[in-house]
C-alpha positions in Angstrom: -58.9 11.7 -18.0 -61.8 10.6 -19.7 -62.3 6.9 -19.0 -61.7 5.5 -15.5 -58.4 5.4 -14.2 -57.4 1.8 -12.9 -54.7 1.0 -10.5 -53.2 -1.3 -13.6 -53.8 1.6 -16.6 -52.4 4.2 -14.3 -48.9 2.2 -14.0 -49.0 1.3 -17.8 -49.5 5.6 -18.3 -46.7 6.2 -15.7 -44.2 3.9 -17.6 -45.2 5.3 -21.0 -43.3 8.6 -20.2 -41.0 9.6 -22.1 -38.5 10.6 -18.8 -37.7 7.0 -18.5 -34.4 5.1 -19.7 -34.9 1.7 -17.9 -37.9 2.0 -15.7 -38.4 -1.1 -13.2 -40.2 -2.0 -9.9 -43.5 0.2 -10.9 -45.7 -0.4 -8.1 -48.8 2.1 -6.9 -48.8 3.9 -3.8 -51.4 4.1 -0.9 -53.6 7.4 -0.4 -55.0 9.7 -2.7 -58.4 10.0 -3.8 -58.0 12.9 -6.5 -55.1 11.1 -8.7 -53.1 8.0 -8.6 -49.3 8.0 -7.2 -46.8 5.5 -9.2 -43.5 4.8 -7.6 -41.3 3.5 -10.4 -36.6 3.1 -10.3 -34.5 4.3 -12.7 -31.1 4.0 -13.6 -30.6 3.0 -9.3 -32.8 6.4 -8.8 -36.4 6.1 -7.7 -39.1 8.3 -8.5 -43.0 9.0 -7.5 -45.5 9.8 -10.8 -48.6 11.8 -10.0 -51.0 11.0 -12.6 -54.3 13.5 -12.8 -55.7 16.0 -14.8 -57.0 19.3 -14.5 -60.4 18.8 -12.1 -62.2 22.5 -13.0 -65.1 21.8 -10.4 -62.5 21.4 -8.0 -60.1 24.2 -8.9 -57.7 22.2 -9.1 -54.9 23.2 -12.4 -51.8 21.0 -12.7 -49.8 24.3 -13.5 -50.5 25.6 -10.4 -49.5 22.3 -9.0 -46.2 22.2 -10.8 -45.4 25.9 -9.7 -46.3 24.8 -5.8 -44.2 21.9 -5.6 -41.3 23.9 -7.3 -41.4 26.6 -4.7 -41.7 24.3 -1.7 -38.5 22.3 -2.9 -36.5 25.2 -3.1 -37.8 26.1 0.8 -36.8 22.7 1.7 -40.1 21.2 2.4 -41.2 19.0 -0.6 -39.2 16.7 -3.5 -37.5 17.9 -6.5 -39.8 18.0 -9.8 -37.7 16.0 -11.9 -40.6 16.1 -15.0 -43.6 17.2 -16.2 -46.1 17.1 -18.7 -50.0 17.2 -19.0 -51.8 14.7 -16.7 -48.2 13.5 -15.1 -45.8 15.2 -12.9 -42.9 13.1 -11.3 -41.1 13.9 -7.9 -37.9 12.3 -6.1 -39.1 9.4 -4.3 -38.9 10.4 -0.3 -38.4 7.1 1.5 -40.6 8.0 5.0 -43.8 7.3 6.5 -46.8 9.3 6.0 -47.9 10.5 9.5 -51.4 9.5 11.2 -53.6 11.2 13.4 -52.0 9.8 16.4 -48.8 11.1 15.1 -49.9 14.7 14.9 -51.3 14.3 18.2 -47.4 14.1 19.4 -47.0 17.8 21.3 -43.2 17.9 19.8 -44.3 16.4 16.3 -46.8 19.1 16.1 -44.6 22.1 17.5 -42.6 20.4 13.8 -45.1 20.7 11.7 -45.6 24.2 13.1 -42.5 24.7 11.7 -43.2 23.5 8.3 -46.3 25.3 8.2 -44.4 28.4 8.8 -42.2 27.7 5.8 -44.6 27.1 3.4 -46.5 30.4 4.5 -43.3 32.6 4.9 -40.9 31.0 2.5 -42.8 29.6 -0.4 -45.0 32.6 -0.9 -41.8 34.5 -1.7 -40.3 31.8 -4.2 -43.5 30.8 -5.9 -43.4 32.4 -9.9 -46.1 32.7 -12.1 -49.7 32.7 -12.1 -50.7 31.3 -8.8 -54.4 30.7 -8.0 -56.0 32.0 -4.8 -57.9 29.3 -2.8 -60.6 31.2 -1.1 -62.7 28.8 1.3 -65.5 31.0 1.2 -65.6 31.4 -2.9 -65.0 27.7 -3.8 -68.3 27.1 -1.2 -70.3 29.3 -3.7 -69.0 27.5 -6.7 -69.5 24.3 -5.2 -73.4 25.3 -4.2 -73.5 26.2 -7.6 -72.5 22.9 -9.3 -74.3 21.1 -6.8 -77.7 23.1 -8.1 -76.0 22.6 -12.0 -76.2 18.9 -11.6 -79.6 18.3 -9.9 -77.3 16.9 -7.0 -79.4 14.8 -4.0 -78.3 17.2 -1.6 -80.0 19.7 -3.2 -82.4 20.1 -0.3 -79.4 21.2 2.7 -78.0 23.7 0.0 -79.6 26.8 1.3 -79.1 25.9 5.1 -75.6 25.4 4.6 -74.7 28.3 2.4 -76.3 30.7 4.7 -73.9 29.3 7.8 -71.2 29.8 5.3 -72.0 33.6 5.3 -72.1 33.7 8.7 -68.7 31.6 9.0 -67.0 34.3 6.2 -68.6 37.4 8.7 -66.6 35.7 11.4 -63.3 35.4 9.7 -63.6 38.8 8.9 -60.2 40.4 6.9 -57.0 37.8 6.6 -53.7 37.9 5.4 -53.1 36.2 1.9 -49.9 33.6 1.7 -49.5 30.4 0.0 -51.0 27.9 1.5 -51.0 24.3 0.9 -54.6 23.8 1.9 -54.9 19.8 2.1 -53.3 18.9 5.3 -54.2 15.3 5.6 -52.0 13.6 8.1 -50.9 11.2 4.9 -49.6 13.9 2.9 -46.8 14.7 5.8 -44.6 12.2 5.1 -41.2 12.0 7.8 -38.1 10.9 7.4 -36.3 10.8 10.5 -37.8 13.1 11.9 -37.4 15.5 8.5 -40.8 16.5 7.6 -41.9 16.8 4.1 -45.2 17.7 2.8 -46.3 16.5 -0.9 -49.9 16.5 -3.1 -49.7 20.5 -3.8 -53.2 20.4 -6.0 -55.0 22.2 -3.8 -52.2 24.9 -2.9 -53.0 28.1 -3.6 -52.9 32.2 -1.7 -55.2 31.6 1.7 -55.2 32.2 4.9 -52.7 30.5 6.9 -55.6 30.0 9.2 -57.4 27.7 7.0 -53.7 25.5 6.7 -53.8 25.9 10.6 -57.6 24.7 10.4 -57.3 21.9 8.4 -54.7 20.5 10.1 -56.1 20.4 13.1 -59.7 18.9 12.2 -57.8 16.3 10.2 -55.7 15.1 13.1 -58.7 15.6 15.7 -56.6 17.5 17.7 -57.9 18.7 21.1 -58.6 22.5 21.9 -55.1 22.3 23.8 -53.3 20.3 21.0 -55.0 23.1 18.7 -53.2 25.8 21.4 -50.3 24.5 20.9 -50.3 24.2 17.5 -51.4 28.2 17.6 -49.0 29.6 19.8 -46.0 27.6 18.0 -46.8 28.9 14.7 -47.6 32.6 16.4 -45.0 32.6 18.7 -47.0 34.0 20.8 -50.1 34.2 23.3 -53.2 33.4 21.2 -56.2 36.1 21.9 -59.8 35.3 22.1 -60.2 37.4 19.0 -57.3 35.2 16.7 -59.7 32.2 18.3 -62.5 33.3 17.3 -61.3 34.1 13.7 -59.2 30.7 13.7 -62.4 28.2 14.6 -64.9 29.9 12.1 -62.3 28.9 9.2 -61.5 25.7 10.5 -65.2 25.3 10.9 -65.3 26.5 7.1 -62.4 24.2 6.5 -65.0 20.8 7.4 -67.9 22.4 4.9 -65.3 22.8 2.4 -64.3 19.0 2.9 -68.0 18.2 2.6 -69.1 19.9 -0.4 -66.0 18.9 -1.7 -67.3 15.2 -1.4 -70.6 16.2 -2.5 -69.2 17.2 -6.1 -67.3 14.3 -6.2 -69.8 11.8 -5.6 -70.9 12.6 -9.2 -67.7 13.9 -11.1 -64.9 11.4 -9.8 -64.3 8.5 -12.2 -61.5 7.7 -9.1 -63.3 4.7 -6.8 -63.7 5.5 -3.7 -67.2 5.8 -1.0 -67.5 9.7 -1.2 -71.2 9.4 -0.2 -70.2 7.9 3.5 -67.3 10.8 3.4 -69.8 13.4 2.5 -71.8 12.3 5.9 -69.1 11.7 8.2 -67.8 15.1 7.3 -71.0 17.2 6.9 -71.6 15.4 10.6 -68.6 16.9 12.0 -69.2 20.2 10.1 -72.5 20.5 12.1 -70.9 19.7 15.7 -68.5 22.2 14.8 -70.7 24.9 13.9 -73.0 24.4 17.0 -70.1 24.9 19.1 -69.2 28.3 17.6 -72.8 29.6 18.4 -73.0 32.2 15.8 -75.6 34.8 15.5 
């Protein structure tokens, strides 16, 4: 979207759809810091509206989107798509609680989302249809170093430090398995509903590693190294070797640069308001303490 999206133009573009028969009770939603989420009734059924566009420095397609939330619905893990159209995609409104951090932390809670995890990796990668982009960490940190360099960024001056731990982090993956992944696992896009989980903002999804899902997860929840165990051997269903660990902490390692970088773009491309720049540091800090701890060579 070219001009800025506010909280009121972005409920004035959800209600301008031409879904709609009698839309009421428009109201935005908490989180996101990509798009704008609109709950709105209709006709005694209520709906969510994601409004964003295509964000190319991001690799993020609404397509891609659509075709992610489609296949996830049909494996039981995400809303109905109930329209869609350039810039706006609306879902079936879920009435639960997105979890936090503490929630994850819940050994039974996360054994659940184990679960989930393994349906979007297992089940959804055989439903998805069409073109369906790859989200490889390791690539979109090149693109990002790139774009950073492109637009004269500030942090110009870490780019070469950083990129050369995120050839050393890619060694130490070394060869993965390619699944969809949903690749955004903050702890407010798992929503629950008595105790049904559902996961929901599919921009990022895209064929991965489930190790960076598994990642993600875990640095987003600050989950402990047994918390992380369990989360592991749950979704393994089995005893976790040093040489899985290994892999498994260089990409969630990757996971937190990814995050950073991410931030760094955005601090100059996002017309959404939000403090990137403190996001950038309190991310690129944790990327650092992470990295130490891997001791790489």
């Amino acid at each position: 979207m070219s001009e800025t999206l506010t909280k009121e133009l972005a409920v004035t573009r959800a209600l301008e759809l031409p879904f709609w028969k009698k839309p009421t009770n428009a109201e935005i939603l908490g989180g996101g810091i990509t798009n704008f989420n609109v709950k709105i009734t209709d006709e005694g059924r209520t709906y969510v509206v994601r409004l964003g566009e295509d964000i190319v420095e991001h690799g993020v397609m609404r397509f891609n989107e659509l075709s992610a939330c489609r296949a996830a619905h049909v494996a039981g893990i995400a809303p109905a798509v109930r329209y869609f159209q350039k810039g706006a995609l609306v879902q079936d409104y879920v009435d639960a609680e997105p979890l936090s951090e503490a929630d994850i932390q819940d050994p039974q809670r996360l054994r659940s989302i184990a679960g989930v995890l393994t349906k979007v990796h297992r089940e959804a990668t055989q439903l998805i249809r069409g073109p369906v982009l790859a989200f490889w960490v390791f690539h979109i940190l090149r693109d990002y170093a790139e774009t950073l360099r492109l637009m004269d960024s500030d942090h110009l001056p870490s780019l070469n430090a950083l990129m050369a731990k995120a050839e050393k982090l890619e060694r130490a993956v070394g060869k993965v398995q390619l699944v969809l992944c949903h690749n955004d696992l903050l702890p407010a896009n798992i929503l629950n509903e008595n105790e049904r989980l559902w996961l929901v903002d599919w921009e990022y999804a895209g064929l991965n590693s489930p190790l960076f899902d598994l990642g993600g997860l875990a640095t987003n929840a600050s989950l402990s190294e047994g918390l992380q165990q369990i989360l592991l051997e749950t979704y393994f269903d089995a005893p976790i070797s040093d040489a899985l660990w290994a892999q498994y902490s260089a990409m969630k390692c990757a996971s937190l640069l990814r995050e950073s970088m991410w931030s760094m773009v955005s601090e100059q491309t996002s017309k959404i308001q939000f403090d990137y720049a403190s996001y950038t540091r309190e991310n690129l800090l944790r990327f650092e303490h992470a990295y130490a701890d891997l001791q790489l060579k």
